[in-house]
N, CA, C and O atoms as CSV, one atom per row, in Angstrom:
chain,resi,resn,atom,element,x,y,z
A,1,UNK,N,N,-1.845,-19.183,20.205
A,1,UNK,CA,C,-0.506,-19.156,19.657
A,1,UNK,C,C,0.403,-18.444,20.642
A,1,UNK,O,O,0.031,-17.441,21.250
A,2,UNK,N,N,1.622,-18.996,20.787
A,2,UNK,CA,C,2.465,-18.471,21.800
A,2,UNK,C,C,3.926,-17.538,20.797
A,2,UNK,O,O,4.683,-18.399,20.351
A,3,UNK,N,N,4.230,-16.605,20.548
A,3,UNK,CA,C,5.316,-15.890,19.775
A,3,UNK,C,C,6.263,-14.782,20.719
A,3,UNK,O,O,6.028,-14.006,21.645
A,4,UNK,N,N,7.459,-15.182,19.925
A,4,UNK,CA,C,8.760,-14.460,20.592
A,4,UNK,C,C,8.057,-12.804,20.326
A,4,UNK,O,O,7.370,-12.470,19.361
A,5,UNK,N,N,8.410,-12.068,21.322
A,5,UNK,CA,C,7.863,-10.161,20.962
A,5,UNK,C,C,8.867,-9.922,20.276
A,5,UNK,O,O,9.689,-9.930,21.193
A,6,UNK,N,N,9.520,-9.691,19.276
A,6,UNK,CA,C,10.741,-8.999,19.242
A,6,UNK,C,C,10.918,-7.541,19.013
A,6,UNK,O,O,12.025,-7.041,18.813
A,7,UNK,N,N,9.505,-6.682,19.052
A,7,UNK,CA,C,9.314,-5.340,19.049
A,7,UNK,C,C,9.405,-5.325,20.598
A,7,UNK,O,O,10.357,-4.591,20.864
A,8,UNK,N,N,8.969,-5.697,21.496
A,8,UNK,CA,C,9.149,-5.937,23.222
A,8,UNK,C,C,8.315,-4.534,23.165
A,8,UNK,O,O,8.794,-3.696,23.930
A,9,UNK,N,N,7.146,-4.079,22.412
A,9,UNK,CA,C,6.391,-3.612,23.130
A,9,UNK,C,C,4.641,-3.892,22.783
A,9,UNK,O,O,3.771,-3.027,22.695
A,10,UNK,N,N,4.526,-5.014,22.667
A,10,UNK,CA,C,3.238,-5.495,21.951
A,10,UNK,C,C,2.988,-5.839,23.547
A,10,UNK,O,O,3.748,-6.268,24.415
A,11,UNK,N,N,1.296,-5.388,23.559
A,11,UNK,CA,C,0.451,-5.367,24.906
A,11,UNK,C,C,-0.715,-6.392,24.514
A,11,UNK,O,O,-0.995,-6.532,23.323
A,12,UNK,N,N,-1.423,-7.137,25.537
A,12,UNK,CA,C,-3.043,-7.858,25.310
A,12,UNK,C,C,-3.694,-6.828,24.740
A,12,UNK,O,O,-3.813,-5.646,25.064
A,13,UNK,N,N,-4.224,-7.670,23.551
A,13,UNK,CA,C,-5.210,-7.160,22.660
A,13,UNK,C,C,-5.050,-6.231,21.143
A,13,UNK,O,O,-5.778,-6.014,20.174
A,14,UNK,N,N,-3.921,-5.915,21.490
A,14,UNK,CA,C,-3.040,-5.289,20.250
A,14,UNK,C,C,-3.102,-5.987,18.989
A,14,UNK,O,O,-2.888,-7.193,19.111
A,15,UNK,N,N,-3.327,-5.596,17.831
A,15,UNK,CA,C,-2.879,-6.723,16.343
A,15,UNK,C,C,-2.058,-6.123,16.158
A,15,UNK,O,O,-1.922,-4.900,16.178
A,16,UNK,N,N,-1.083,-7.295,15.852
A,16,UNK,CA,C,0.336,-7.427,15.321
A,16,UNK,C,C,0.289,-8.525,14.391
A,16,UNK,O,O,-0.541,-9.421,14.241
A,17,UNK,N,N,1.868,-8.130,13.524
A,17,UNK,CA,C,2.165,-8.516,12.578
A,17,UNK,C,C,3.091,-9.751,12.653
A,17,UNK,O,O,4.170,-9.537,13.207
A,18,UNK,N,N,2.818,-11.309,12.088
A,18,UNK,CA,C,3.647,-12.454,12.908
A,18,UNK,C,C,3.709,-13.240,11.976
A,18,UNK,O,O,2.723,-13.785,11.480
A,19,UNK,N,N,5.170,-13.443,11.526
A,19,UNK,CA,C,6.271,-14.430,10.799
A,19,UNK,C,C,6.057,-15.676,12.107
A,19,UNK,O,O,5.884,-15.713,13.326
A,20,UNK,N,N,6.227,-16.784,10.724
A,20,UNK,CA,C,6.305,-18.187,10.728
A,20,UNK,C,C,7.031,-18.700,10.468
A,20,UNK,O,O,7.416,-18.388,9.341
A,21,UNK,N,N,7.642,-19.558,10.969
A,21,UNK,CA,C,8.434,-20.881,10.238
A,21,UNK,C,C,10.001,-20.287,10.111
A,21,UNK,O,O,10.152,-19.612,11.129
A,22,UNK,N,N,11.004,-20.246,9.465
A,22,UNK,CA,C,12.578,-20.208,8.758
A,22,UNK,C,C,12.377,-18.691,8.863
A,22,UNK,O,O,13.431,-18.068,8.994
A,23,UNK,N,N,11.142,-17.888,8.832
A,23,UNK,CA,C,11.273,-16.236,8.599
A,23,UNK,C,C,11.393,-16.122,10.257
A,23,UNK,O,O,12.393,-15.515,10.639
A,24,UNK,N,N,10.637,-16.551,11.128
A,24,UNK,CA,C,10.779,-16.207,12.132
A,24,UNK,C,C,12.278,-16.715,13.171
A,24,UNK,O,O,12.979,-16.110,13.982
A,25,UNK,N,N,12.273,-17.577,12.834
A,25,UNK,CA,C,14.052,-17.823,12.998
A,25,UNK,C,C,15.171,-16.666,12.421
A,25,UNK,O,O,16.050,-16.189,13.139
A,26,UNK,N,N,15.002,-16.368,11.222
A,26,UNK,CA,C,15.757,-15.289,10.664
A,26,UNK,C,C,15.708,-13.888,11.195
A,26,UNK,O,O,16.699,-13.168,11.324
A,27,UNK,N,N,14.005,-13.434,11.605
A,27,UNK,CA,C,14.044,-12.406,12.216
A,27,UNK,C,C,14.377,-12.286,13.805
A,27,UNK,O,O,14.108,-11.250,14.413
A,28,UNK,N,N,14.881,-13.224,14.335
A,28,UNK,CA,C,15.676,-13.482,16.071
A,28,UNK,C,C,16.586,-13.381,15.977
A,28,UNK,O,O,17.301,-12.869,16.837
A,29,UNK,N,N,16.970,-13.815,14.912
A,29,UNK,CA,C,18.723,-13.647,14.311
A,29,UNK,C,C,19.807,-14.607,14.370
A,29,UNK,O,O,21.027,-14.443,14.326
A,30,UNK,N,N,18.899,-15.920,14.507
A,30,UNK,CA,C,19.739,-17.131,14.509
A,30,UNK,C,C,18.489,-18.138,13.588
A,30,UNK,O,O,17.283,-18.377,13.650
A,31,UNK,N,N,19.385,-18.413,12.953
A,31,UNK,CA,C,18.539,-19.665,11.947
A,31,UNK,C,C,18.161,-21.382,12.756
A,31,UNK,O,O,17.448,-22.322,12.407
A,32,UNK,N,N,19.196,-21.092,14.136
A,32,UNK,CA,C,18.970,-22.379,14.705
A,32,UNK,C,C,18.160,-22.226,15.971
A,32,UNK,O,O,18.247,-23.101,16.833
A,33,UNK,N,N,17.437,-21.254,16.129
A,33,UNK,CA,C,16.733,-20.628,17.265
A,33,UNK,C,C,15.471,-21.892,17.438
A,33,UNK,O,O,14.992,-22.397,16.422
A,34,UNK,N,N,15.125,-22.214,18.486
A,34,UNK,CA,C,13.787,-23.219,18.096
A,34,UNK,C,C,12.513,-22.238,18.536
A,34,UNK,O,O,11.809,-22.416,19.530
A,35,UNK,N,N,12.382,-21.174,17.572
A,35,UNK,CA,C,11.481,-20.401,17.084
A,35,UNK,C,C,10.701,-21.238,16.184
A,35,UNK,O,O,11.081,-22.178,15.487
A,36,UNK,N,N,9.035,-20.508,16.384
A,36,UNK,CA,C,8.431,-21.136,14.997
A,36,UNK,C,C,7.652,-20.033,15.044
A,36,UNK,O,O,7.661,-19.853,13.826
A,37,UNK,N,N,6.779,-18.875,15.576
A,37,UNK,CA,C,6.623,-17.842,15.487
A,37,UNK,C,C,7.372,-16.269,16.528
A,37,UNK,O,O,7.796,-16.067,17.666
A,38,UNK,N,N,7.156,-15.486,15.252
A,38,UNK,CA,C,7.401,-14.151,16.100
A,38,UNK,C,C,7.138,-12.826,15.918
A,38,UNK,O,O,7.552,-12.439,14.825
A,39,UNK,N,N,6.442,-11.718,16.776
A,39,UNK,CA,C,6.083,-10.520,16.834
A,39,UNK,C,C,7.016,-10.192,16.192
A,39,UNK,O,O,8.181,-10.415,16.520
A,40,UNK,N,N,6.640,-9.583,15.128
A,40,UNK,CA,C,7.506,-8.449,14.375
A,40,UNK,C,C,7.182,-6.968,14.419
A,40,UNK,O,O,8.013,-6.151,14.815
A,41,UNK,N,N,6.163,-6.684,14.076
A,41,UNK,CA,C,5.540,-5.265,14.439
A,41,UNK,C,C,4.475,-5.442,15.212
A,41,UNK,O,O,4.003,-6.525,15.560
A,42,UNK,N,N,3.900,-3.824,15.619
A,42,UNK,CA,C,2.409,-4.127,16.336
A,42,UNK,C,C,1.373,-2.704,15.462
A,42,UNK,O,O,1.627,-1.500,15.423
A,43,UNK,N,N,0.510,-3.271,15.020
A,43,UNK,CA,C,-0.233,-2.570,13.896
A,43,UNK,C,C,-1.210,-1.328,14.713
A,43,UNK,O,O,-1.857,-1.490,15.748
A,44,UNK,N,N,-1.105,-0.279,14.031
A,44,UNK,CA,C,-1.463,1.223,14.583
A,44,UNK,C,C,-3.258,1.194,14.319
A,44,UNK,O,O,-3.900,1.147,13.270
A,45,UNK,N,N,-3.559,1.229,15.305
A,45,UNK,CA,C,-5.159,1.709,15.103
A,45,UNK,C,C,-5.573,3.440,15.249
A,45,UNK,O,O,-5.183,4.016,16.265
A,46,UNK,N,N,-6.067,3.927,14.600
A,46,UNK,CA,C,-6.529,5.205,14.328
A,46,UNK,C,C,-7.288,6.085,16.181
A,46,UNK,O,O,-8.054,5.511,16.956
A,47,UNK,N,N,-6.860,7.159,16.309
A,47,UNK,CA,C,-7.458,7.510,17.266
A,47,UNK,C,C,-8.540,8.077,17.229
A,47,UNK,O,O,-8.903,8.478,16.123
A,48,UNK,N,N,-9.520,8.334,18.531
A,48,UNK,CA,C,-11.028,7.960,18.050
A,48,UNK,C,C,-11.338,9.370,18.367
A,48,UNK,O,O,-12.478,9.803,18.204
């Protein structure tokens, strides 16, 4: 899967959190964007 970052700090290998479809258009901030996915957050793993 290929997705817009829009946190612009998601790295390889990271899980993140990723809107689809009309949500991910909305969260770029244009409804006519030809988005179909996008990084929204990047999910915290516990330190070891």
């Amino acid at each position: 899967m290929v997705a817009v970052d829009k946190t612009n700090s998601a790295g390889i290998g990271e899980d993140v959190l990723v809107v689809t479809g009309s949500s991910a258009r909305v969260a770029v901030g244009c409804e006519y964007a030809p988005v179909d996915a996008v990084i929204v957050g990047v999910i915290d793993k516990p330190a070891d």
